[in-house]
N, C-alpha and C positions, 0 to 999 in steps of 0.2 A: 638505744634511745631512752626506755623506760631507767635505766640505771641511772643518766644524765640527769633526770628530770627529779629524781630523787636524792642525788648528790645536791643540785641546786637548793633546793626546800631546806635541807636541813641547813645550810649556812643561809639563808633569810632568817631562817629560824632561832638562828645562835645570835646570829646579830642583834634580833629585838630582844634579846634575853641580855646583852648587853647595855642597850639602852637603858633596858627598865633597872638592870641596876645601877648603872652610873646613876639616874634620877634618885632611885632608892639611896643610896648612898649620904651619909650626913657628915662626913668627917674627909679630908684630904688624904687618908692613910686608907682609909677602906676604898677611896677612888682610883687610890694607885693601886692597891693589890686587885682588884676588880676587871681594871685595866690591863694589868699583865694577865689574868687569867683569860678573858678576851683575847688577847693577843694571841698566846698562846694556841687557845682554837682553833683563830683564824688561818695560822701557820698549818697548822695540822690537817685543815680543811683543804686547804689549796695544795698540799703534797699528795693527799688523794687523790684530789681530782686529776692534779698530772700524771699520775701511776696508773688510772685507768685509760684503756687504749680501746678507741672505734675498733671494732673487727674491719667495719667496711675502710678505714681511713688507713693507707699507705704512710709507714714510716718514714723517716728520714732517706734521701737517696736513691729509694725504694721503686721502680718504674712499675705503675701501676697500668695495667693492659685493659683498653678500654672494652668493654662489654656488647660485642655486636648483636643485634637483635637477627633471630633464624629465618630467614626466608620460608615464605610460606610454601608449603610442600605442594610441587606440581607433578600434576602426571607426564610420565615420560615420555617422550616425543617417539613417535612413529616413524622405526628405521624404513625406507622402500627401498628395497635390493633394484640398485641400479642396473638396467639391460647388458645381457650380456655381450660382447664385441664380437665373441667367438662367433666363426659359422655354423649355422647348423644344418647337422647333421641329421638328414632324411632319409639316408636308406637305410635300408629294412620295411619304411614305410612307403615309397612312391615308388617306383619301377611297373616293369613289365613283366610276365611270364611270356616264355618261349616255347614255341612246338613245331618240331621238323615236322611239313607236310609232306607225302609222298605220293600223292593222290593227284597226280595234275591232269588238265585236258588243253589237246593242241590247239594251239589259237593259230600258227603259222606257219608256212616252210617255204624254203626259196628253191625248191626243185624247177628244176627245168629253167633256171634264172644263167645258167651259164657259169655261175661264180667260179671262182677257183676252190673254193669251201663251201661246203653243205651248213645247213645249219636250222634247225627248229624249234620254233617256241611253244612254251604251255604256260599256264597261269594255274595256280594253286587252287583245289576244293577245299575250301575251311571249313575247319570247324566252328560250332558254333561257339559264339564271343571272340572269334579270332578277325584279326585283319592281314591284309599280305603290304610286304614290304616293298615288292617287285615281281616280276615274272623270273621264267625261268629258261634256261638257253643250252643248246648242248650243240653241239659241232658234227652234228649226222641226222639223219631222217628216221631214225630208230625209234623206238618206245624209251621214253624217258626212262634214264638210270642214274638218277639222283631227287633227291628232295630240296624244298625251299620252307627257307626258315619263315613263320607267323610267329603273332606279338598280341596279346590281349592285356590290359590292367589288372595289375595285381591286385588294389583294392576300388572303392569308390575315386576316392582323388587322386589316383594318379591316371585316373582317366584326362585329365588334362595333357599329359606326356604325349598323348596320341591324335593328333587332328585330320582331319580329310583336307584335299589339296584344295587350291581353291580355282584351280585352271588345269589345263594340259596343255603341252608345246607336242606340237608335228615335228621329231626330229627328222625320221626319212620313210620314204615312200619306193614302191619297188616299180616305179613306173618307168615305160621305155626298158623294164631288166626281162623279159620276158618267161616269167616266173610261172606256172600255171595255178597259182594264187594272188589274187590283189592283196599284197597287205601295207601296214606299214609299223614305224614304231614310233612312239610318244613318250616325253616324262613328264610327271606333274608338275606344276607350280606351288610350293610351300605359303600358304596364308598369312603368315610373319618369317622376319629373318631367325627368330629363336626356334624355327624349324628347319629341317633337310628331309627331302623327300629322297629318298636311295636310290627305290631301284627302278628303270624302265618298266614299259610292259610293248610286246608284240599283238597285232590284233590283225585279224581279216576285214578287208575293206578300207576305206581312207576316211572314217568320220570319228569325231572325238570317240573316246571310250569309255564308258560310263562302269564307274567301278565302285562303288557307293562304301564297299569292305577294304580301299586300299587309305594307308595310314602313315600320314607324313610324322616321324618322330621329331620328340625337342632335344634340339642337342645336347642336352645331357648324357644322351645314350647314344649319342654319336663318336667315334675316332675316327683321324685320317690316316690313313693305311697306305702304303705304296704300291704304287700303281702295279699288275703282274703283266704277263703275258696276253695280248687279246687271245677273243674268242675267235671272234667273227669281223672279216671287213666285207663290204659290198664290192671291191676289188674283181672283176670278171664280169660283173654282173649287166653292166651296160645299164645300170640304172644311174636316172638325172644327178642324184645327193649321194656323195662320199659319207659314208660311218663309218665305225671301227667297235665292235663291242667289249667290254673286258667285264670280266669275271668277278663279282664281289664275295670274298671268300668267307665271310663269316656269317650273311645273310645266304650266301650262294644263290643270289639273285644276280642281275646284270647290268651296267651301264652303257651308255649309248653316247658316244662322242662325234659330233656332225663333221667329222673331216679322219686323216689319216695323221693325225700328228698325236702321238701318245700325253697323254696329261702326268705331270709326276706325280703324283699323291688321288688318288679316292677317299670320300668317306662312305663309311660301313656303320652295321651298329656294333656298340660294344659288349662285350663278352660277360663283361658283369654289366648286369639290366638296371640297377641301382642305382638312383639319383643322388647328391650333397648339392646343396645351396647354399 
């Protein structure tokens, strides 16, 4: 721009130097030689001027690329890692511990009932922090020769895993079997369907059972199993209510079915104690 503005000046400048001599001028030979030196100038001036080139000004043909102004610099947006779909995976964290009890005391026996099969019941001594899944059942009047499995929380929260019942059902009673013990047997009621209450228990006398240590599991820690061989039916016995009792082989506890018709399938607890959600 400065080079333009100085290009300009000096041809104003030659001009009036033109002027002042053609005025000066006294004779018709000195106005024509004056004249063509003028000229001359002027020629010379204007070939300059076209031989200088804007830097900023596009030549001929020349696509000139127009000049975007930068966007103001923003801070970058805050990725949030969207949830993941996957299930998660909780065990190692919620579960149960397990401990074979061996320690039982007799709650019941059908001696003198007639039956065609003996059979007696104990319910497990726990230990402390443990609860029982069931009682325990054997096919003679002997001293217990086996153990029944208990289940405590493994940490703080998966004591959820483990709920008390919230009722008991009177399966059967040994009345009219002429037993020389009153007994009968009961299983709990589960306080939600996302629990299974396992296993029976046996007790002396006919009034609920108050068991405060027994522990309906969530079924996470349940399978269904197929049904084995009963234990015990009341078959001989001359008592009112038909059972049948079968054998739960991974608790080694027992269940209690109100008639003589085998069920296909039981549930048990599972072998790994471990919860996924």
């Amino acid at each position: 721009m400065q080079l333009c503005v100085t290009s300009l000046s000096k041809q104003q400048s030659k001009f009036i130097r033109i002027f002042n001599v053609i005025r000066m001028a006294g004779t018709s030979m000195n106005l024509i030689r004056y004249s063509a030196y003028a000229c001359i100038s002027l020629i010379c001036s204007t070939a300059l001027a076209a031989e200088w080139k804007n830097p900023d000004q596009p030549t001929t043909g020349e696509r000139q690329n127009p000049v975007r102004s930068q966007p103001a610099t923003q801070p970058a947006p805050r990725v949030t890692q969207a949830p993941s779909t996957q299930p998660v995976d909780l065990s190692g964290r919620l579960g149960v511990e397990v401990n074979w009890v061996c320690e039982l005391e007799h709650t019941y026996n059908d001696k003198g009932s007639g039956g065609a099969q003996d059979v007696k019941f104990f319910q497990p001594v726990l230990p402390p922090g443990y609860s029982m899944l069931g009682g325990y059942a054997q096919g003679n009047h002997d001293s217990p020769s086996g153990c029944v499995l208990a289940v405590r929380p493994r940490n703080e929260a998966s004591k959820a895993l483990l709920q008390p019942p919230a009722n008991w059902q009177q399966i059967w009673t040994d009345k009219n079997s002429g037993a020389q013990m009153d007994g009968s047997i009961w299983h709990p009621v589960a306080s939600s369907p996302d629990y299974v209450c396992l296993g029976s228990v046996a007790k002396q006398g006919y009034s609920q059972p108050n068991l405060p240590n027994y522990a309906c599991v969530h079924e996470c820690l349940v399978e269904e199993v197929p049904t084995g061989s009963y234990l015990w039916s009341d078959a001989g016995t001359g008592a009112s209510q038909a059972i049948t009792i079968y054998e739960l082989h991974n608790s080694n506890s027992f269940y209690t079915i109100p008639s003589h018709n085998a069920p296909r399938t039981l549930f048990d607890i599972r072998r790994n104690t471990g919860c996924k959600f």
